[in-house]
N, C-alpha and C positions, 0 to 999 in steps of 0.2 A: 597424440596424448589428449584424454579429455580434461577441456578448463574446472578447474574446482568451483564448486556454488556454494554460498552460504545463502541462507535466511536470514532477513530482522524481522519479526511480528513485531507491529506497537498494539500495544495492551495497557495502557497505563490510566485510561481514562474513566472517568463515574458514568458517565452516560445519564446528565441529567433526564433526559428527554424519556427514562424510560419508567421513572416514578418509583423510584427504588433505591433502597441505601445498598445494595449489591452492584458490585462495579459488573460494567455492560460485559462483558469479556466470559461471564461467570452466568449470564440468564443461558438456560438449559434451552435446545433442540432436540426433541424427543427422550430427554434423561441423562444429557449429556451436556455441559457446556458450550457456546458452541466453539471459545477457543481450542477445545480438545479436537471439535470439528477440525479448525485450523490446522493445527501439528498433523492430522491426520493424511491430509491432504497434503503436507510437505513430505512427511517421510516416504509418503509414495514414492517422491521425485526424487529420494538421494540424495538429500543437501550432506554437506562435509561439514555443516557446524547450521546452529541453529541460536539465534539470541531472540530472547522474548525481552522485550521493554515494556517493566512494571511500575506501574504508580499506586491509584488508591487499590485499596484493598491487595495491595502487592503479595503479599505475605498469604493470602486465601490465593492467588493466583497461581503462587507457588505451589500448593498444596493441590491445588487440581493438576497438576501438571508435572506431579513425581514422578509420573512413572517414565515418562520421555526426557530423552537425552539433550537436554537444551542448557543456554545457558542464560543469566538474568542479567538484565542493566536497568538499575533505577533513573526514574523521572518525576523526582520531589514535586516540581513546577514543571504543570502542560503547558508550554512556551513555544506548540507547534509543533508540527511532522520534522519540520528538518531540526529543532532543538530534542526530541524523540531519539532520532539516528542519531544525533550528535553523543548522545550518552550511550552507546555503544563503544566509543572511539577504542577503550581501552583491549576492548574485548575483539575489534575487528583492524585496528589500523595497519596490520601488523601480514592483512592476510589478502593474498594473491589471486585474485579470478573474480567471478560473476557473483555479487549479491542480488538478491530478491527485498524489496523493502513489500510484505505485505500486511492487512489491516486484521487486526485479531477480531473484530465483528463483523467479519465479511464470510459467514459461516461456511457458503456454500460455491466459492470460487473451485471451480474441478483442474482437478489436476492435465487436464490437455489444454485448459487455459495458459497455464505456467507454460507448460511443455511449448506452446506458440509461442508465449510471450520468449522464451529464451532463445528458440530459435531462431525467430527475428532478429533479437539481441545480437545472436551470434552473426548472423547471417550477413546483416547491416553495420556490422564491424562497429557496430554503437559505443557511443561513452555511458549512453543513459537511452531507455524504452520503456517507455509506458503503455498499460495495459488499456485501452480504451473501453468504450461503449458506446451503441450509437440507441435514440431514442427518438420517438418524436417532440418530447418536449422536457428540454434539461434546466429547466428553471433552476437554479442554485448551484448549480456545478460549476467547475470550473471548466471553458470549452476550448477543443483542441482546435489548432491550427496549423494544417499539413501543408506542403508544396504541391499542391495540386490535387493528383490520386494518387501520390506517390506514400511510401511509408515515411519520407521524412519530416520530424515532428520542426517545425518552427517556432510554437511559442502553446503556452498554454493560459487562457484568459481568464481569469476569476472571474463570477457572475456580476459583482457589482462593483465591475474595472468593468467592464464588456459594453459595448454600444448597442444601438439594436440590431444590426446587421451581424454583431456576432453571436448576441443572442437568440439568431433564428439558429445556429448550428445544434444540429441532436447529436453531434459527437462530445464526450465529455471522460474526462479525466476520472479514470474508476482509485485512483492511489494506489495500484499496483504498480513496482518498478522493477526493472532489470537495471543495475550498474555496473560499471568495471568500478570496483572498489577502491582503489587509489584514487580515479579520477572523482571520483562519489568524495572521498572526506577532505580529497583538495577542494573543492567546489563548497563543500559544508564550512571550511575556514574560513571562507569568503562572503558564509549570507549575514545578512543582515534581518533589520525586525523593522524596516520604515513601514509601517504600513499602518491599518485602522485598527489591527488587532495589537499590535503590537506581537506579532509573534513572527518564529524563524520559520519560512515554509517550502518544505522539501520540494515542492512547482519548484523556486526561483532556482534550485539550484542545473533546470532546464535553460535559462537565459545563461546563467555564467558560464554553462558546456559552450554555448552557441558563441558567444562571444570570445571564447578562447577557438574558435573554427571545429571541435568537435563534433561528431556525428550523434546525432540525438531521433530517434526513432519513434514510431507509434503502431501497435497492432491492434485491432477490434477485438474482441471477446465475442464468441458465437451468439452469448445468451448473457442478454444486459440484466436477468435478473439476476441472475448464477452472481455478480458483481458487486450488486447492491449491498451496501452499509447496511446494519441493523440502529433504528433510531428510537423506536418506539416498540413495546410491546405486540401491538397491533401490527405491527410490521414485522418481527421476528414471526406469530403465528401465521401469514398471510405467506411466508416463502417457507416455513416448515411443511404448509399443505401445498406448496406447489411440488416441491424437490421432496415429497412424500419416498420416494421410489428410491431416492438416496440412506431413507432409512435414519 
């Protein structure tokens, strides 16, 4: 019997960075949003339910996104990735198998990305698998920490948590996840917001896998640009012309 997958996109953010009263989720790649890019790329893979988490401009988010079969969870206050999935709770607590947490301006993740990233999941009999990226210089990232050369994930470092020794690593946290969803919103009941930002951040809920003995995983991504966040205008047209050929 194959395990059910759901999706969460988090889409709920303005995306200062990109000098625009149009929330980031909603700037076009080639004529097209690129979160419609997003869905696009899910429904390849067959998910059994699909939640998009909306903030600003939620209500235009929704409107780009009638014609797909998804469903909505508001996020009044960005208070983090893992406070993002927590406002799903109503729509997901209830449902058995594999989530996907992926980022709705991450336009150009392909779909044999996912298809890795699950398999791994599957394979490593994981609680929780993140989708990596390796580069030569992850200045700002948060960087991964495996057992070795092994697939399994031990810790993931925020950039300014991280010493220098871990700031030489080019592997780095793309915020793509694979969960077993039980263990995903027990874990979510558990975080907290101690930190500089004050926000709940779906990382931690990697330590509280580990510290309950669960199996917590990591796979690379072929192509670290395919991964990349959009932050800046300038940076949406600079992966538009690379992934031309995606169309």
């Amino acid at each position: 019997m194959t395990e059910k997958k759901a999706a969460i996109v988090l889409a709920a953010g303005k995306g200062k960075r990109m000098k625009s009263d149009r929330a980031k989720v909603l700037h076009e790649v080639n004529g097209r949003p690129m979160i419609c890019r997003v869905l696009d790329t899910l429904n390849a893979v067959n998910f059994e339910k699909i939640v998009v988490v909306i903030g600003y401009q939620g209500e235009q988010v929704q409107e780009a996104l009638a014609d797909y079969v998804v469903e909505f969870a508001w996020q009044h206050e960005q208070l983090g990735t893992g406070h993002a999935v927590m406002m799903t709770e109503n729509l997901m607590r209830d449902f058995d198998g594999t989530t996907l947490v992926a980022l709705g301006d991450v336009p150009f993740l392909s779909v044999g990305s996912i298809k890795r990233l699950l398999e791994t999941h599957r394979q490593t009999e994981a609680s929780a698998t993140c989708l990596s990226a390796v580069v030569d210089d992850a200045s700002g990232y948060g960087r991964i920490i495996r057992k070795g050369d092994s697939s399994i994930l031990l810790d993931i470092i925020e950039h300014r948590d991280a010493d220098e020794e871990i700031r030489r690593i080019g592997e780095f946290n793309t915020g793509t996840f694979c969960f077993d969803n039980r263990a995903l919103f027990t874990a979510l009941s558990e975080l907290g917001n101690d930190n500089s930002q004050q926000e709940f951040y779906l990382t931690d809920c990697i330590k509280i896998m580990r510290n309950k003995n669960l199996a917590t995983s990591v796979v690379a991504a072929d192509n670290a640009d395919e991964v990349e966040g959009v932050n800046s205008i300038e940076q949406l047209e600079r992966l538009a012309r690379l992934f031309s050929d995606r169309g």
